[in-house]
C-alpha positions as CSV (number, residue, x, y, z in Angstrom):
1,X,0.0,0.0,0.0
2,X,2.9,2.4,0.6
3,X,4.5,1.8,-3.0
4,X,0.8,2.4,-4.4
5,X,0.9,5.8,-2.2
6,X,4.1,6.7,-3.1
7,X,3.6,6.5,-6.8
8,X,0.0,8.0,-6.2
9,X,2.1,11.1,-5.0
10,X,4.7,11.1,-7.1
11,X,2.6,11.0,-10.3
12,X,0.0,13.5,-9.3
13,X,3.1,15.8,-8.0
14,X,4.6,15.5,-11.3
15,X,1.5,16.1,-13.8
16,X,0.0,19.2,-11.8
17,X,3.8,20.8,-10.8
18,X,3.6,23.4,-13.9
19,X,0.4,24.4,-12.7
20,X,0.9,24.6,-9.4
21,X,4.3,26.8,-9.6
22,X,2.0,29.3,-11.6
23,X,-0.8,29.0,-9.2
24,X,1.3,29.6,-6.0
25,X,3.0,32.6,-7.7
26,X,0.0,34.3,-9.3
27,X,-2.0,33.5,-5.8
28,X,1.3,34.7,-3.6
29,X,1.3,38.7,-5.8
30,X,-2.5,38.7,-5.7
31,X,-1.9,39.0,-1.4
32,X,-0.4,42.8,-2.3
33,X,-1.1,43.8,-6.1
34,X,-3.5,46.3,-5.1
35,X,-1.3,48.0,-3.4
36,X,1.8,47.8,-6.0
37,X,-0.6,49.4,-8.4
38,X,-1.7,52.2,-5.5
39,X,2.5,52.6,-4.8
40,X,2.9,52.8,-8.8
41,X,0.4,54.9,-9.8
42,X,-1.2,56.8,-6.9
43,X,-3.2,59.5,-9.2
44,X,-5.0,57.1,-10.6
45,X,-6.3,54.6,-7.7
46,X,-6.3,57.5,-4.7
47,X,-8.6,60.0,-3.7
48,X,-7.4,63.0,-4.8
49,X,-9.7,65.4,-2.0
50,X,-11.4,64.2,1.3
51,X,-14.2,65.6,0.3
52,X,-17.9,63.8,0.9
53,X,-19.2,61.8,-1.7
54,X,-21.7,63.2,-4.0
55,X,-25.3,61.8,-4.2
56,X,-25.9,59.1,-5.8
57,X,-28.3,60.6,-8.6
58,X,-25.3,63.8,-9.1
59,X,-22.4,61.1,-9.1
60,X,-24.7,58.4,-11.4
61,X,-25.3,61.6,-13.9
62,X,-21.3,62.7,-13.5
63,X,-20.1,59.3,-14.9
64,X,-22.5,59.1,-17.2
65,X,-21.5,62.1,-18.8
66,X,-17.9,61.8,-18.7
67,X,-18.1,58.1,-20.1
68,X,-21.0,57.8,-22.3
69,X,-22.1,54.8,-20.4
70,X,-24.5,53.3,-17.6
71,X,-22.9,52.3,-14.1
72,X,-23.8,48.6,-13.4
73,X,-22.1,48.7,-9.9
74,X,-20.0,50.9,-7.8
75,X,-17.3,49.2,-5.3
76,X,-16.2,51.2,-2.3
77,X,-13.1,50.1,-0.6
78,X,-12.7,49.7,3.1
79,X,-9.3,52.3,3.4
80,X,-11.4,55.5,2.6
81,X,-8.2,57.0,0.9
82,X,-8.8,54.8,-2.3
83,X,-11.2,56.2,-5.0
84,X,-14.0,54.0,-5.5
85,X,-14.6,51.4,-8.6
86,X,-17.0,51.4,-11.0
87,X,-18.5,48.5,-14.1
88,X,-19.5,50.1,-16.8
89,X,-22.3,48.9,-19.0
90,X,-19.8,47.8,-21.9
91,X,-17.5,46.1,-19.6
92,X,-14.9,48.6,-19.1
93,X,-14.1,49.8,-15.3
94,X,-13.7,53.4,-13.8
95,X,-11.7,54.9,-11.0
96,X,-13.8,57.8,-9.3
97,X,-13.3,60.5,-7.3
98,X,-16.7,60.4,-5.3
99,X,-16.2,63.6,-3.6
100,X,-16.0,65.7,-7.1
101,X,-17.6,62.5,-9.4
102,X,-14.1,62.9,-11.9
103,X,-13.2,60.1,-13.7
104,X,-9.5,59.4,-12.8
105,X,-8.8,56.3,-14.6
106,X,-10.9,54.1,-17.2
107,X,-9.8,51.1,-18.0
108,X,-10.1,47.0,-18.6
109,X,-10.3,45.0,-15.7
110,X,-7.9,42.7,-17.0
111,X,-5.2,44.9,-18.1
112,X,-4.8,46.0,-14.7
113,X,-1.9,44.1,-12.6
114,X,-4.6,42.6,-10.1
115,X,-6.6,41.9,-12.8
116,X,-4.5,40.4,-15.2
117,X,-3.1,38.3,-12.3
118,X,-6.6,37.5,-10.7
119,X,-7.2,35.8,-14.4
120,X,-4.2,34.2,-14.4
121,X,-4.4,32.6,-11.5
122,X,-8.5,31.7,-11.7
123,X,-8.4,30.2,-15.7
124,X,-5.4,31.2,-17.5
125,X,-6.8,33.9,-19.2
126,X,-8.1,32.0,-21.7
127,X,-11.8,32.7,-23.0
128,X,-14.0,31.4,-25.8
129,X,-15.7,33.0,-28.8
130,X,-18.9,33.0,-26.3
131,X,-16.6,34.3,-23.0
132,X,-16.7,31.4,-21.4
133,X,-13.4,30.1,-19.2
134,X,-13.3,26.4,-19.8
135,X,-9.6,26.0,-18.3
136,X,-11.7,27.8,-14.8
137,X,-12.1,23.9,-14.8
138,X,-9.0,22.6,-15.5
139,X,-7.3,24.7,-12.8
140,X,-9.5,23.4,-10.1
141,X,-8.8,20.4,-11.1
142,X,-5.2,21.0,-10.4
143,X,-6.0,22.7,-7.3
144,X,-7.6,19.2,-6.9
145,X,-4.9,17.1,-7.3
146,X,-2.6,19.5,-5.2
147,X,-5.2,18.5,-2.2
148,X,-4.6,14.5,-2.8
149,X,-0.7,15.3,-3.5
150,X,-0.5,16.8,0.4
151,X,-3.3,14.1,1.8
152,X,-1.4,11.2,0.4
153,X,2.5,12.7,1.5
154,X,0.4,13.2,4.9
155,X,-0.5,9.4,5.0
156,X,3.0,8.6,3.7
157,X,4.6,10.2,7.0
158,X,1.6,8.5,9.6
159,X,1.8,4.4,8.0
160,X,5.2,4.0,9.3
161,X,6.7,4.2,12.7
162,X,9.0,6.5,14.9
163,X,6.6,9.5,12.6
164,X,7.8,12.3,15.3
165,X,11.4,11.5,15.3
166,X,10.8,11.9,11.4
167,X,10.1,15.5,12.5
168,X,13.5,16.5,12.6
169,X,16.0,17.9,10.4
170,X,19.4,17.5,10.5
171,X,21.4,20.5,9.7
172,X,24.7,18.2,9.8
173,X,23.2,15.6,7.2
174,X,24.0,16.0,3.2
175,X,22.3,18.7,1.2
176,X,19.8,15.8,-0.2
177,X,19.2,14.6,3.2
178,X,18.2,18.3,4.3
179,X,16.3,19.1,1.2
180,X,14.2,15.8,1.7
181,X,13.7,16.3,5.6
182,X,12.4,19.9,5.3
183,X,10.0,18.4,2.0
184,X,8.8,16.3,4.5
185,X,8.7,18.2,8.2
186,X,7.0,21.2,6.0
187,X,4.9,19.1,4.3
188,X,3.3,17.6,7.2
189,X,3.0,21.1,9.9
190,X,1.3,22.9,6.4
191,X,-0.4,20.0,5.4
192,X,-4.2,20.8,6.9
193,X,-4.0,24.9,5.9
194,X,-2.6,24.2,2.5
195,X,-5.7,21.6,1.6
196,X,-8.0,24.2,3.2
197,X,-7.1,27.0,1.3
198,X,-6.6,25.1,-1.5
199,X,-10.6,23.8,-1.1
200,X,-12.1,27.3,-0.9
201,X,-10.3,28.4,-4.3
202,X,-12.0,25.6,-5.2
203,X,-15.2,26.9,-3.7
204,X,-15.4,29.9,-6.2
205,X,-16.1,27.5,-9.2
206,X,-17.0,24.5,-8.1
207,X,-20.3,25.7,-5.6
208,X,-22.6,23.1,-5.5
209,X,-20.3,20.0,-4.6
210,X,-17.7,22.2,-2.3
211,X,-20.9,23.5,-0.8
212,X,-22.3,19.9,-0.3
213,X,-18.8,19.2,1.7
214,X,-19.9,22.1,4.3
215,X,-23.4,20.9,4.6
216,X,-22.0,17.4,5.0
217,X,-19.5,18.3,8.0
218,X,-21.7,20.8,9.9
219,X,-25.4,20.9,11.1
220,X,-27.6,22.5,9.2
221,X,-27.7,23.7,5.3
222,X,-25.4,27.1,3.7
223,X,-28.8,29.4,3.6
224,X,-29.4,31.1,0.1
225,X,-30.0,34.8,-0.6
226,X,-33.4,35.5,-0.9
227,X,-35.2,36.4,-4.1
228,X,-36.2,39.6,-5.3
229,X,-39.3,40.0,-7.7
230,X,-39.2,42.7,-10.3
231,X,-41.0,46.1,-9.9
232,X,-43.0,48.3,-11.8
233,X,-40.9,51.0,-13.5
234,X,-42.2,54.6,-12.8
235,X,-41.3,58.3,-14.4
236,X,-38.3,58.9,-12.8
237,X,-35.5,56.9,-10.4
238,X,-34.5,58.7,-6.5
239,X,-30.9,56.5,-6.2
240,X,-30.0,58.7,-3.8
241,X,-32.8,58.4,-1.5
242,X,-33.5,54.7,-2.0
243,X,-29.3,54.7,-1.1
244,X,-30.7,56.0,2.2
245,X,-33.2,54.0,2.9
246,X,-31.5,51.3,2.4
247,X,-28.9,51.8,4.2
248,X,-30.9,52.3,7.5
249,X,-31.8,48.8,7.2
250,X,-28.4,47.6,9.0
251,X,-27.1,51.2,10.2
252,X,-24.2,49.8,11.5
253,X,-23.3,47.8,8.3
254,X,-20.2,49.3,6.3
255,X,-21.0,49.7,2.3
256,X,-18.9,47.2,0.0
257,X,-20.9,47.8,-3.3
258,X,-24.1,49.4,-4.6
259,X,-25.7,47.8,-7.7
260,X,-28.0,50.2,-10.4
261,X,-30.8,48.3,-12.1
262,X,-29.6,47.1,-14.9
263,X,-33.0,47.0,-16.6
264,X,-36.3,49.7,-15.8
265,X,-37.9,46.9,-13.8
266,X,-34.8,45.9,-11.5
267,X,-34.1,47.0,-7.5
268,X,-31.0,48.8,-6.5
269,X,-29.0,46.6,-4.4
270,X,-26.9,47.3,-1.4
271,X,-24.0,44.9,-0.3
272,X,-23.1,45.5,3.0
273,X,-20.6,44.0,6.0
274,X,-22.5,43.6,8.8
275,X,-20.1,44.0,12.6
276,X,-19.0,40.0,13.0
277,X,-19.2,39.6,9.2
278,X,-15.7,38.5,7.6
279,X,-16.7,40.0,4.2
280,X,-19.4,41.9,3.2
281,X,-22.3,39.3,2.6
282,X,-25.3,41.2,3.8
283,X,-27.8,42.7,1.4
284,X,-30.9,45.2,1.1
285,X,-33.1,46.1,-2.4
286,X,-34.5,49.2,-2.6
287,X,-37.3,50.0,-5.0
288,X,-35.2,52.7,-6.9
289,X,-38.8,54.6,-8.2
290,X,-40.7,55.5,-4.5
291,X,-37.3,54.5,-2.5
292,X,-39.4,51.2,-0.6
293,X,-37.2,48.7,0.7
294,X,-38.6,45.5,-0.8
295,X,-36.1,42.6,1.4
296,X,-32.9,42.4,3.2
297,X,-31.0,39.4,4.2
298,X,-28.7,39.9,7.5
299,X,-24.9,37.4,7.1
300,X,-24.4,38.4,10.3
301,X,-27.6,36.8,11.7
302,X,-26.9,33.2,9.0
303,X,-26.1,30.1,10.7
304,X,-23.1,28.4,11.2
305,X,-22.8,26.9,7.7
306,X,-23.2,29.6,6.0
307,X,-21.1,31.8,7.9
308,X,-18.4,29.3,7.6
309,X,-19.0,29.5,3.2
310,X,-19.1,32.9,3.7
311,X,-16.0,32.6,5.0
312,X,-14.0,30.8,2.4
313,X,-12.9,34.5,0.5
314,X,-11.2,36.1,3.2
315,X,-9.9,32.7,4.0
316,X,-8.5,32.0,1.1
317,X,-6.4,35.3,0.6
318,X,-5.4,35.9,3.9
319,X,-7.3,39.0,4.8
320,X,-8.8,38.2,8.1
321,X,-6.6,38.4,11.2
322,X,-4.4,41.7,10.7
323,X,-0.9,42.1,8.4
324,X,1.0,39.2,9.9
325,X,-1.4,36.8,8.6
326,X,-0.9,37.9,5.0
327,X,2.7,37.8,5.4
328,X,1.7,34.1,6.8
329,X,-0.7,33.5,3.6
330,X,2.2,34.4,1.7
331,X,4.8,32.1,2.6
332,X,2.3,29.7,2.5
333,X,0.9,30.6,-1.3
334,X,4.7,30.2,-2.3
335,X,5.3,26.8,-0.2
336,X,4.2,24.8,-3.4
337,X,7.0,26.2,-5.5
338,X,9.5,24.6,-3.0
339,X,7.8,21.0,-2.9
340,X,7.8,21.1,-6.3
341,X,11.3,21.9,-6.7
342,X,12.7,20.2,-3.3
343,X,10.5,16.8,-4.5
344,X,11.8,17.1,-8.4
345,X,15.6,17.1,-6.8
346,X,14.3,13.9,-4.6
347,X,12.7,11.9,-8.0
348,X,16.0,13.1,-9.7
349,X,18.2,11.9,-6.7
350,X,16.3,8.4,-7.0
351,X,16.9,7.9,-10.7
């Protein structure tokens, strides 16, 4: 059974290692390319004035006019120093300056560093004639095999005896001896928060069976939004007021994004963080006509399922428990690059 394991490992290791080198350094500069693009080219992602933000029906009108196209969303970032971001109805994205509503940058998402990275890393930038990502498939499927590369190394270290004294390394030993014992001694302390983060970047394309797993481990079912019937379109919209009333729905919440309608009969939506959320998962429509709140649903008030699925973002890059953390989720987004090279210098030592 431990041949069987070992060549289970070594033949998974081997098929996925290309990917996983590009997935551990395309998931390690993703921890900080927001800000390399702020230190590179502050004018165009920083606020420029401290000034309040417009209204929403000024600051909807603004855009507009300066980019001959509808806003679909608006995302407001926690460090109130940043501009804000905005989709555009063709696609394109927008930096803002709320306070003033100017334009500072337009762009493509992807030709950004974050966003060229973010595509990278999620499916290899590759889209069809109809913009689909079939490779989004193939890369969790790596991500996949990276899971039953550490789970099988794991049971190669427990089957045999004296596995604590196998802990050790040896800084007298030969270089090979070294560069197998820290393969193995790192494999085995990193082996349960690798396969978790690797599981919820899973999560993000593969929902339904990942969510099964959570359902499956803890009581009770991941709850889903609720739904939101369409409205009756009237003469005129009131953004800004339905922005208001929707926000005293959770007047504690902190604003992550604010979706327009993107069709006459559609709500505006509010995505909020809710205190005791780890990302912003709470939500409120707001008839955008007469400025009626037509449902909320509170994350902070989901059960333990959900809150654990909710989870799986900030989880999975890092962003939950202060700076150390992320310097933590960094050395351990880069740890595949060195089992891949320490465990290629092992196969080579054995041939």
């Amino acid at each position: 059974m431990k041949r069987v394991a070992r060549k289970i490992h070594l033949t998974l290791a081997l098929v996925s290692s290309a990917f996983l080198v590009l997935l551990s350094l395309t998931g390690a500069l993703l921890i900080y390319a927001k800000d390399i693009q702020l230190a590179v080219n502050p004018e165009l992602w920083q606020r420029a004035t401290s000034e309040a933000p417009l209204d929403l029906d000024t600051l909807y009108q603004k855009v507009q006019e300066q980019s001959g196209q509808k806003i679909e969303f608006i995302s407001i970032e926690e460090d109130s120093r940043w501009a804000w971001q905005a989709r555009l109805a063709d696609g394109s994205y927008a930096s803002l300056e709320p306070g003033t509503g100017e334009v500072l940058y337009r762009y493509d998402y992807y030709d950004t560093l974050y966003g060229f990275t973010m595509g990278l890393h999620r499916w290899l930038l590759w889209r069809d004639d109809k913009g689909k990502m079939p490779l989004r498939n193939w890369v969790s499927t790596m991500a996949l095999g990276f899971m039953l590369v550490l789970l099988v190394g794991f049971y190669l270290w427990v089957k045999p005896k004296q596995r604590l004294k196998r802990l050790k390394i040896n800084r007298r030993a030969k270089a090979r001896v070294i560069n197998r014992q820290v393969h193995h001694v790192l494999g085995v302390y990193t082996c349960l928060p690798l396969v978790l983060i690797a599981f919820s970047g899973i999560a993000f394309n593969w929902q339904a069976p990942t969510q099964a797993v959570v359902n499956a481990v803890l009581p009770g079912q991941v709850e889903s939004r609720p739904r939101v019937d369409d409205i009756t379109p009237m003469a005129q919209t009131h953004f800004q007021e339905a922005f208001k009333k929707g926000l005293a729905v959770f007047p504690e919440a902190a604003l992550f994004r604010i979706y327009f309608p993107k069709s006459p009969e559609k709500p505006l939506a509010l995505r909020l963080k809710q205190p005791g959320e780890s990302h912003a998962y709470s939500w409120v429509w707001v008839n955008p006509y007469s400025a009626q709140v037509i449902n909320s649903f509170d994350g902070a008030a989901a059960n333990l399922p959900t809150q654990v699925w909710n989870f799986k973002y900030k989880f999975h890059i890092g962003d939950f428990a202060g700076p150390l953390v992320q310097v933590l989720w960094l050395l351990l987004s880069l740890l595949p690059v060195f089992f891949v090279v320490s465990g290629l210098v092992m196969w080579r030592g054995r041939k």
